[in-house]
Structure formats: structure tokens, C-alpha cells
N, C-alpha and C positions, 0 to 999 in steps of 0.2 A: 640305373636304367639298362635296360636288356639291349644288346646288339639291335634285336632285328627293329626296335623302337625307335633308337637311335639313327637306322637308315631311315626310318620310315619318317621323322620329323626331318630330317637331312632331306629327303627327294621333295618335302614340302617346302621350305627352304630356298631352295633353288628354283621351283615351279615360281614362289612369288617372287623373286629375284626377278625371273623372266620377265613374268607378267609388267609386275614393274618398270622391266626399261624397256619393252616393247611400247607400253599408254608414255612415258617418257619423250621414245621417239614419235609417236604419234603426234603426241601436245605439241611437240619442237617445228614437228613437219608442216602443218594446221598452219602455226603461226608461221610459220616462216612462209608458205602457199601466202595466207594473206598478204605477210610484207609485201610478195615481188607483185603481186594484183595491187595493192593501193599503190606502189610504185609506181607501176606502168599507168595506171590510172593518172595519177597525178602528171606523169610524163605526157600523155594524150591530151588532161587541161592545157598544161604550159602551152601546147603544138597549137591547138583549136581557139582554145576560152582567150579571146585578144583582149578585152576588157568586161569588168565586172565593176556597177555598180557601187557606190560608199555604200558600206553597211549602216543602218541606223544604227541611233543612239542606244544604249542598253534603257532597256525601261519606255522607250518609244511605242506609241501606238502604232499598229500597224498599217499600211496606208496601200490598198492595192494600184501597183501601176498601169499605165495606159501603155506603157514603151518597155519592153524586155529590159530587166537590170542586166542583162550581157549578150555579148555579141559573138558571132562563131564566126569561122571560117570553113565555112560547107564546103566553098570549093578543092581545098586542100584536104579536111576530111570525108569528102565524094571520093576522089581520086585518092585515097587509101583502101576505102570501101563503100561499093555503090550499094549496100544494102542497109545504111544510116541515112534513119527518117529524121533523125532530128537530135535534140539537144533537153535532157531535162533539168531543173534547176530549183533547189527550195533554198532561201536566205535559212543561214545560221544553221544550215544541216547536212550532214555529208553527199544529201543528192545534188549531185550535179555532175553526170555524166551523159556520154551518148544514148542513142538511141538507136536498135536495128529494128529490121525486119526481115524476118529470113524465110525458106519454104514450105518450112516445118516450124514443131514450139521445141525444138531437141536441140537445135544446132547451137545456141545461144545460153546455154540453161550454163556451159562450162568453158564460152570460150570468149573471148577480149574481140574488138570490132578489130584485130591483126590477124587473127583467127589463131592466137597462141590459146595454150589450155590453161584456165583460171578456173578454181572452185566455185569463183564470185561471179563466172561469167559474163554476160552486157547484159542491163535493162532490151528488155523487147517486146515491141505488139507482138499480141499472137497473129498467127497466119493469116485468118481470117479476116481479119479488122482493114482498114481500105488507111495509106498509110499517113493521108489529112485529115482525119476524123471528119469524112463524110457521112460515117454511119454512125445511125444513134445514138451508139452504147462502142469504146474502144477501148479494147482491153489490155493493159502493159503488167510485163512480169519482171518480179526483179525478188534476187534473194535475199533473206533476212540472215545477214554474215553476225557470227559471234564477236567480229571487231567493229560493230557498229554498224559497217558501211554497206552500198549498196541501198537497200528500202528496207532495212532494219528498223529504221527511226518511225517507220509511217505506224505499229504499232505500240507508237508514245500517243498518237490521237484517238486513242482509248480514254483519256483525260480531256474533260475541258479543256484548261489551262494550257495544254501543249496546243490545243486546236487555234485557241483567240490567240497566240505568237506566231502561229504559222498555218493561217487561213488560204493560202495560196501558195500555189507553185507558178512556174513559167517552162514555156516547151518551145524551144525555137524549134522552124525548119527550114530548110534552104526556101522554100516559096512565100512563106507566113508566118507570123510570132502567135503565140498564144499566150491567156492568162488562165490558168486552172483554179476556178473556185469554190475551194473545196467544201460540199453540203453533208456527206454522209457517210461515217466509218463503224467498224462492227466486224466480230467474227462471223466467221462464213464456214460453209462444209464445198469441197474443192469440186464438188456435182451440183452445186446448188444453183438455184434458177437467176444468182449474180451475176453470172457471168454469161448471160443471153445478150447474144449481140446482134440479131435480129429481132422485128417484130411487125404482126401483120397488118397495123393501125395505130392511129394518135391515140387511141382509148388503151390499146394494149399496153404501150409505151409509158404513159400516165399513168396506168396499174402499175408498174414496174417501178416507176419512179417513187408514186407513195409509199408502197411498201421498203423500200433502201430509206428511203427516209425517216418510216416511224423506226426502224432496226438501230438508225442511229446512237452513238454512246454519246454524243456532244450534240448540244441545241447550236442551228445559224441561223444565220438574215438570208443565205441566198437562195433566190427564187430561181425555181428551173421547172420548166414545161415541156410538155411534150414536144413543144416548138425547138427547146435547146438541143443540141448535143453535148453526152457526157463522156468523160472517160472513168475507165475503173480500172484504177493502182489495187496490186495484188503480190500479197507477200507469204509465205509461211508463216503459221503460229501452230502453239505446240496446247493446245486446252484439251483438243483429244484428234485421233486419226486422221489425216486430212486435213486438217482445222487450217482456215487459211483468214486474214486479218485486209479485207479491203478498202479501200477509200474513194469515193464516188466526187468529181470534180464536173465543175462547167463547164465547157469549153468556148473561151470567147478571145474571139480575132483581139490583138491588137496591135500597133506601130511598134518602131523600133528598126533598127538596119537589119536587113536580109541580103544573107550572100545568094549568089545564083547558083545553079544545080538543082535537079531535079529530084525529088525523093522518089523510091519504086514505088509502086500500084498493087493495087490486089484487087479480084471482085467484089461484089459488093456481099456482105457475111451473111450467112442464114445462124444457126443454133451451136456453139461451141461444143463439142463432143466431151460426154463427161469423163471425169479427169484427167483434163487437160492442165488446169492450174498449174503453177510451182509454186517453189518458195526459195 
């Protein structure tokens, strides 16, 4: 082999060397970012989450409750950060973390409710959204993390099967418990008319509703009318540009302990601005 060949497979060599331990340290760094986020995360349950529910039996039918399976301590995570509405929670799933609400849909997308920098950032309504789901349509983001966590899990309700296991979440907040239940999931484009959170009339609202409902990938029982308010879970999905994977829930009051504290306000939302979504 000729000298000048020999440098010339030699400088290729070392280019992949490079490349190599640069994607190396990248992988390492990834994972290592998520450890110190589910850390702190789990560090924030232990602080907040005082008790949780028995899990049902494996193989148990699922039984929606009238009383939150967990209780928070708003007052002590108020006085961390007055800008957490609340508390969300699905059985047998990694959600169950806080909830913000901040000025913007920016502030939240990369940081922990301490206001440390996380890849995973917090669950958050967008800006717009009023922070008791007084309005219609209430839209929370959260991202789909490659270690599961976060609202990764929500597009496993692409399936049946994952839906009838896990027909319901629960949303405490310092004023009110909620039970979210869940009617209608589906990919989405991140401009799509999902995520309108106002509307001019019961009729508009009703349009809006059948059509998330025929989009559905899972058949339900639960009825919701124009009468109800919903929310709408939104996560990243990768099918093409934008492509974002929703979940459309009821929103219904129910019992359970409520710590005191106020959650913050917002106006009441007209039309989400497009591409606003995350993931």
C-alpha cells in the first residue's frame, strides 16, 4: 500500500475514533441528565406525595375512584413554587409528578418546579389555559423522555389494552381533586385544530368534541358533552414533523384531602397559537 493511502485510511481512522467517543460521551451524558431528573423527581415525591393508595391486584379490573388515591402537601410545595397548579397521577405508570404553570410555554419545557435545568423539564398548562380547568378545553405538556418517564407512557394508548388498564388519571390541586377520564387518543400535527382552547358556542364545542372522538385509536364508555370540561395531555411523537400524540380526558370534581394554597390564574384562553405544542 502507497504512503499517501496509508495516511489517507490513517486520517479516516481517527475521524471514526472521534466520532465514536464524542456519540459515546453524548449517550453517557443523556443518561446520566436523566438519572439526576428522575432523582430529583423522586426527591420532590418523597417531599410532597404523603400517601399513595394500595395498588390493585395484578389482573384487577379497573375501578375509577371518587377520592384521589394520593394526597399532596400544596402547602409546603406552594411555598417552594407558587407557580404549581397541581399534582398529576396515573396507577402503575411513571406519571406522577407536579404540575406548573408559568408565563410563557418556554420556561417549563427544561426546567424542574426548583427551577434547576432538566432535559425532562415539569409537566405544564400552557399559558393560556385558566389553572382549574375552567375553560373548556385545558391543555398540559409534558415530554416523551427515552427513559420512559415524564408522558412517554401516554403513547402506549395507541392500543386498546393499555387504554382498559389505564382508563384514568387523577390531578390534585391545592383547592380541588379531580378524576381525568380518559375518552380519546390519536396522533396529531403540533398546528392542529387539538389544541383550541377556546370556543364560540355549545355547538362549536360539540364539533370539536365529535371529531377527537371519531380520531380515536381506542373505543370508551365515557360520555362527555359540551356540558363537560376536558383536558388535553400532549406529548412528542416521531411519525413525521411535528407529529405530536394526544389524550383527551374528562374532567370531573371529586373528594379526597385537599391541602390549602391557592393555585395561580390566568385569563380566560381564546385560540392557542400555532406551534406552540411540545414534546
Amino acid at each position: 500500500m502507497k504512503k499517501p493511502v496509508k495516511i489517507f485510511f490513517g486520517i479516516l481512522i481517527v475521524i471514526f475514533l472521534c466520532i465514536f467517543a464524542f456519540s459515546a460521551y453524548r449517550l453517557y451524558s443523556i443518561q446520566h441528565e436523566y438519572k439526576v431528573a428522575e432523582n430529583k423527581n423522586e426527591d420532590i415525591r418523597s417531599q410532597f406525595v404523603t400517601s399513595v393508595a394500595a395498588a390493585k391486584p395484578s389482573g384487577a379490573p379497573v375501578v375509577p375512584l371518587e377520592e384521589s388515591p394520593i394526597d399532596i402537601d400544596f402547602d409546603s410545595l406552594l411555598a417552594q413554587n407558587s407557580q404549581v397548579v397541581g399534582w398529576i397521577y396515573c396507577e402503575d405508570t411513571p406519571i406522577n409528578y407536579p404540575v406548573a404553570k408559568g408565563t410563557d410555554n418556554d420556561y417549563y419545557l427544561h426546567r424542574l418546579i426548583d427551577g434547576s435545568y432538566s432535559g425532562g423539564g415539569t409537566i405544564f398548562f400552557d399559558w393560556l389555559c385558566s389553572a382549574d380547568f375552567s375553560g373548556r378545553n385545558t391543555v398540559v405538556y409534558g415530554h416523551n423522555m427515552n427513559d420512559g418517564s415524564m408522558f412517554a407512557c401516554i403513547r402506549k394508548y395507541s392500543t386498546q389494552e393499555f387504554y382498559d388498564t389505564h382508563p384514568v388519571m387523577y390531578f390534585n390541586s391545592p383547592s380541588q381533586n379531580y378524576r381525568l377520564d380518559i375518552f380519546s387518543g390519536y396522533i396529531t400535527d403540533a398546528a392542529a385544530d387539538t389544541y383550541t382552547v377556546g370556543f364560540v358556542s355549545d355547538a362549536d364545542f360539540q364539533a370539536y368534541l365529535d371529531k377527537v372522538c371519531s380520531l380515536s385509536n381506542f373505543s370508551s364508555d365515557v360520555e362527555v358533552t359540551a356540558n363537560d370540561h376536558i383536558v388535553t395531555l400532549s406529548t412528542c411523537s416521531y411519525e413525521f414533523d411535528d407529529a405530536r400524540y394526544v389524550l383527551h380526558a374528562k374532567v370531573v370534581p371529586i373528594g379526597g384531602a385537599v391541602q390549602s394554597g391557592q393555585a395561580a390564574q390566568a385569563p380566560q384562553p381564546g385560540q392557542v397559537p400555532a406551534g406552540t405544542p411540545v414534546g
